[in-house]
N, CA, C and O atoms as a GROMACS GRO file, in nm:
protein
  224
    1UNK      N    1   0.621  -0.149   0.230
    1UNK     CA    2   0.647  -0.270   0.305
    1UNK      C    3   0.593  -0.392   0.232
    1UNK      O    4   0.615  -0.503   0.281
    2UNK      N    5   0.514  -0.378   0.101
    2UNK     CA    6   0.396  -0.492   0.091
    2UNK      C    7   0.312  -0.535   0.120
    2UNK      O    8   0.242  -0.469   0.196
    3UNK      N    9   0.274  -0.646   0.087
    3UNK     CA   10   0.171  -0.686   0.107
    3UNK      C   11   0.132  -0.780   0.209
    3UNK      O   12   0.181  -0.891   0.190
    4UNK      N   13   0.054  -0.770   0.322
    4UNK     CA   14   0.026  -0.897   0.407
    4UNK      C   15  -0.121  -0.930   0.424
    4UNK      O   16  -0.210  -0.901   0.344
    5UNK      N   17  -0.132  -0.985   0.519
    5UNK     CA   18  -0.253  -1.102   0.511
    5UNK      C   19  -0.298  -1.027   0.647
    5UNK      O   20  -0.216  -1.022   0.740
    6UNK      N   21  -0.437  -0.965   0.661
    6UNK     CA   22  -0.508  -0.948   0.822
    6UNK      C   23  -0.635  -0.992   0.824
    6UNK      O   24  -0.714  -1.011   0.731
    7UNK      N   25  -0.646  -1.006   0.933
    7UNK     CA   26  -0.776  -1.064   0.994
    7UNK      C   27  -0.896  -0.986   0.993
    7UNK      O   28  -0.892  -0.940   1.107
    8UNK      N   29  -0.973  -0.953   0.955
    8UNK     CA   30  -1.127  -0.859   1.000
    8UNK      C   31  -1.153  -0.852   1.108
    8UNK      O   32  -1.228  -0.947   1.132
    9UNK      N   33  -1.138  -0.803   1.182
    9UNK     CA   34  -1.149  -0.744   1.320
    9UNK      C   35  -1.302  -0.729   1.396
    9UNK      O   36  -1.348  -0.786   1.495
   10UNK      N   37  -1.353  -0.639   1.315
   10UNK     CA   38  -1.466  -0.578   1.312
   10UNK      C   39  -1.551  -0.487   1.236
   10UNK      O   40  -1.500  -0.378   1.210
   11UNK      N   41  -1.666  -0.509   1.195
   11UNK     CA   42  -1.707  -0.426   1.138
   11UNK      C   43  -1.835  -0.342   1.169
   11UNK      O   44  -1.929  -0.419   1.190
   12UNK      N   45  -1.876  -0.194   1.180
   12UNK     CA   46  -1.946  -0.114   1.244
   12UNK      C   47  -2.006  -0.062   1.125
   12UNK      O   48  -1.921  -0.020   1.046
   13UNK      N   49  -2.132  -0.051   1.085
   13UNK     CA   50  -2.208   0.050   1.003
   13UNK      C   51  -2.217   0.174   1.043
   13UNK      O   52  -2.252   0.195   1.159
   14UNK      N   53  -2.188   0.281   0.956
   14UNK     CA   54  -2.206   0.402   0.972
   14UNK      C   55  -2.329   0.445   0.931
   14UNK      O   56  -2.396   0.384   0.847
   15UNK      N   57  -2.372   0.578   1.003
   15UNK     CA   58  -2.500   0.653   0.984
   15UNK      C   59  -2.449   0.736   0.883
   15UNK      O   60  -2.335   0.698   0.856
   16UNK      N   61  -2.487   0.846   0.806
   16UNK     CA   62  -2.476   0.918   0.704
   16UNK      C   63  -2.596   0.985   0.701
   16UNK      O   64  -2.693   0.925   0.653
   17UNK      N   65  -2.614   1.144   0.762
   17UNK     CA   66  -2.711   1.228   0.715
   17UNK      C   67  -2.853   1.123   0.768
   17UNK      O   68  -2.960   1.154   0.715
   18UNK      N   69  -2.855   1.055   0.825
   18UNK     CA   70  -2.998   0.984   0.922
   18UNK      C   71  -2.979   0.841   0.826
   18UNK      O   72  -3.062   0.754   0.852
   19UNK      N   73  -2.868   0.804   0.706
   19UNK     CA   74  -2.942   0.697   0.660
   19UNK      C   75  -2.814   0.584   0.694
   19UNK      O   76  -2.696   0.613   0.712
   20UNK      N   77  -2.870   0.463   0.696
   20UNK     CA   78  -2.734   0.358   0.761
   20UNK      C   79  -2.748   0.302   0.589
   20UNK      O   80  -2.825   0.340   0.501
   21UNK      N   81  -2.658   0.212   0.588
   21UNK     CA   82  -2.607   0.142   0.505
   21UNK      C   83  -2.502   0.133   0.427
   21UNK      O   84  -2.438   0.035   0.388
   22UNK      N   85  -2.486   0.294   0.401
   22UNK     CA   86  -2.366   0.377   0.270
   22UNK      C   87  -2.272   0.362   0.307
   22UNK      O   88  -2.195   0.370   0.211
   23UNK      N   89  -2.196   0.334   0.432
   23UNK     CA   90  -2.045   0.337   0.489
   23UNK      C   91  -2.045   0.247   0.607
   23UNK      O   92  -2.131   0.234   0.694
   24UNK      N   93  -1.914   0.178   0.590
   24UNK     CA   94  -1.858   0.069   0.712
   24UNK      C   95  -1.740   0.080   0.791
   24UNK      O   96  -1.640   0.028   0.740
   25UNK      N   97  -1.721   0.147   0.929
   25UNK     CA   98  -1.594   0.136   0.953
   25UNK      C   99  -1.526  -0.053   0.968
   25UNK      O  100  -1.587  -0.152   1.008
   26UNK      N  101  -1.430  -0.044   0.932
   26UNK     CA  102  -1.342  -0.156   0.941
   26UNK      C  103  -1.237  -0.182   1.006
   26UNK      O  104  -1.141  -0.112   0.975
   27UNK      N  105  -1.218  -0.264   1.092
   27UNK     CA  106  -1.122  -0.284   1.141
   27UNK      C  107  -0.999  -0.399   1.174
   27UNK      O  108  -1.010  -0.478   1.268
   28UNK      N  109  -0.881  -0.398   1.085
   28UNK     CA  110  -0.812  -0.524   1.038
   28UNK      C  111  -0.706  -0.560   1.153
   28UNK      O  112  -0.642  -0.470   1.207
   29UNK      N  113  -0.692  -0.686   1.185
   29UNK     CA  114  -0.596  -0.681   1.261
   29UNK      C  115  -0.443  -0.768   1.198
   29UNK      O  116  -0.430  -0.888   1.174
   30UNK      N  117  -0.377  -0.694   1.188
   30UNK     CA  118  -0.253  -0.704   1.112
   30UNK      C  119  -0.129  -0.819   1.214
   30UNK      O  120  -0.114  -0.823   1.336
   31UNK      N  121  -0.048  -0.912   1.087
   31UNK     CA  122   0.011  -0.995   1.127
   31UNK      C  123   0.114  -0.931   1.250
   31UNK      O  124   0.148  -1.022   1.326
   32UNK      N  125   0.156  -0.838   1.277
   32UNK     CA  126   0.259  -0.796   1.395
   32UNK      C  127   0.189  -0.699   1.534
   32UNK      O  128   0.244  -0.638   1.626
   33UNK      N  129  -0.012  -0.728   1.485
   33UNK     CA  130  -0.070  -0.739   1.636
   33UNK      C  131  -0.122  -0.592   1.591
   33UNK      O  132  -0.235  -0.576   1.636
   34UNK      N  133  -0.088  -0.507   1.538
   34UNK     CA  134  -0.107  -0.406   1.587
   34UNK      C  135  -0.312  -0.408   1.420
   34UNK      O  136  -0.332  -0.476   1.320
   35UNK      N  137  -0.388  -0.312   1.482
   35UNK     CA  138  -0.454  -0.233   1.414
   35UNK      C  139  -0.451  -0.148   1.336
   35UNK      O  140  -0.375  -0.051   1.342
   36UNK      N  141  -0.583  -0.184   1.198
   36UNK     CA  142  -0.572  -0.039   1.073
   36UNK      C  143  -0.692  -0.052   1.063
   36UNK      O  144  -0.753  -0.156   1.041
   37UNK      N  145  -0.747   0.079   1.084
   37UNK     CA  146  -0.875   0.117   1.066
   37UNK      C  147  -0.904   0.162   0.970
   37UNK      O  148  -0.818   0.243   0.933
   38UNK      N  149  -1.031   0.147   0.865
   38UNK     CA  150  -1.044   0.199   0.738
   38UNK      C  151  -1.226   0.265   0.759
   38UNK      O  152  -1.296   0.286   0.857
   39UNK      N  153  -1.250   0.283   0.586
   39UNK     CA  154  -1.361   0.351   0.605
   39UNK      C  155  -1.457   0.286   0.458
   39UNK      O  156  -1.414   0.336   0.354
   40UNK      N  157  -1.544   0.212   0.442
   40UNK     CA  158  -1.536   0.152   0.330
   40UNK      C  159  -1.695   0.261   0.264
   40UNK      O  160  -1.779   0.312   0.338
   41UNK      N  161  -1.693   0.265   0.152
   41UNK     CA  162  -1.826   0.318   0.137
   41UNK      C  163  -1.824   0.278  -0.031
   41UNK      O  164  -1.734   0.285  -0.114
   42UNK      N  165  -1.975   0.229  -0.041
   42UNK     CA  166  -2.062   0.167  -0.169
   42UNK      C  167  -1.956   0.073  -0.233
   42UNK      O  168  -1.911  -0.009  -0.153
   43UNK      N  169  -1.907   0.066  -0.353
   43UNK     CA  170  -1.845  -0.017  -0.421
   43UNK      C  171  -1.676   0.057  -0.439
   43UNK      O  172  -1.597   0.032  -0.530
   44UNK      N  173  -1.658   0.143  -0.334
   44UNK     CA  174  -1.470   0.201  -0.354
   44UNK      C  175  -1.417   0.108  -0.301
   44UNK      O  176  -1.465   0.001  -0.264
   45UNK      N  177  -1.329   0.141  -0.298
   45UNK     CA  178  -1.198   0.090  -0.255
   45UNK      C  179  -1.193   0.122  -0.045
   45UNK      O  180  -1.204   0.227   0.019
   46UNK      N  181  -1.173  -0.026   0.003
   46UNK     CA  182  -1.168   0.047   0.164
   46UNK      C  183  -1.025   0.192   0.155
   46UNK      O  184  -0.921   0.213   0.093
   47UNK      N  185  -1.087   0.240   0.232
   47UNK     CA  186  -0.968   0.401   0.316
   47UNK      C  187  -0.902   0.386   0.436
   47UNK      O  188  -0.972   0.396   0.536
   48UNK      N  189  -0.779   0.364   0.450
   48UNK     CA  190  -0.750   0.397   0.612
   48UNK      C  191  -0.741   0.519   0.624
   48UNK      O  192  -0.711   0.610   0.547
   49UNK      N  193  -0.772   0.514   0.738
   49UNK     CA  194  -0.780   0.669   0.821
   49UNK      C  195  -0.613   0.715   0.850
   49UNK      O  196  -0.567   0.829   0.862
   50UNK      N  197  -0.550   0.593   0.855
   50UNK     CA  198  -0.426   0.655   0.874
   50UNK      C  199  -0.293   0.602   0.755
   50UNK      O  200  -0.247   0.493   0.725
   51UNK      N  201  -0.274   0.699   0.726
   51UNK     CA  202  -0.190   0.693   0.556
   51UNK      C  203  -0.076   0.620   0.555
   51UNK      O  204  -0.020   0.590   0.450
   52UNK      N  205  -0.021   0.576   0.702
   52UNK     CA  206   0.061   0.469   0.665
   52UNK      C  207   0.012   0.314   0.590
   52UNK      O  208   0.085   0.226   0.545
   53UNK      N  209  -0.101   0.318   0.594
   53UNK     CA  210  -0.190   0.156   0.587
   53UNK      C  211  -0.245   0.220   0.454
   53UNK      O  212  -0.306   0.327   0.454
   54UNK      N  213  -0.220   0.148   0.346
   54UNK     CA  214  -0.251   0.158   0.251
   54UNK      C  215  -0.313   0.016   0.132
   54UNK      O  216  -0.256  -0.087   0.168
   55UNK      N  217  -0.377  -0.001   0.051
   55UNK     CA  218  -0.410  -0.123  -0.015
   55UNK      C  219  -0.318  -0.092  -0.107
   55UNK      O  220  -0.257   0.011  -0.135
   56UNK      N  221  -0.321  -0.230  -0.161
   56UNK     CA  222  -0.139  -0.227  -0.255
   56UNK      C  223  -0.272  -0.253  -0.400
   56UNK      O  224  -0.236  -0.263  -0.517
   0.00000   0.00000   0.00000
């Protein structure tokens, strides 16, 4: 589909094995309303959880 422009929604720190910092869920809110949730951790690339939402 390309590429568009979303908003940051929210962002939640994840725990990991007792320690916080290493991972962020994310949450974008996309120009036609709807939500993509990702998973960001240290210096990668964010992940959506769901494989239609992808970074170009």
């Amino acid at each position: 589909m390309g590429r568009v422009d979303a908003v940051v929604e929210a962002v939640e720190e994840l725990v990991q094995e007792g320690v916080r910092g290493l991972a962020w869920r994310v949450r974008l809110r996309l120009p036609d309303g709807s939500t993509a949730n990702g998973i960001k951790r240290g210096n990668a690339r964010l992940m959506f959880l769901d494989p239609r939402h992808r970074l170009a």
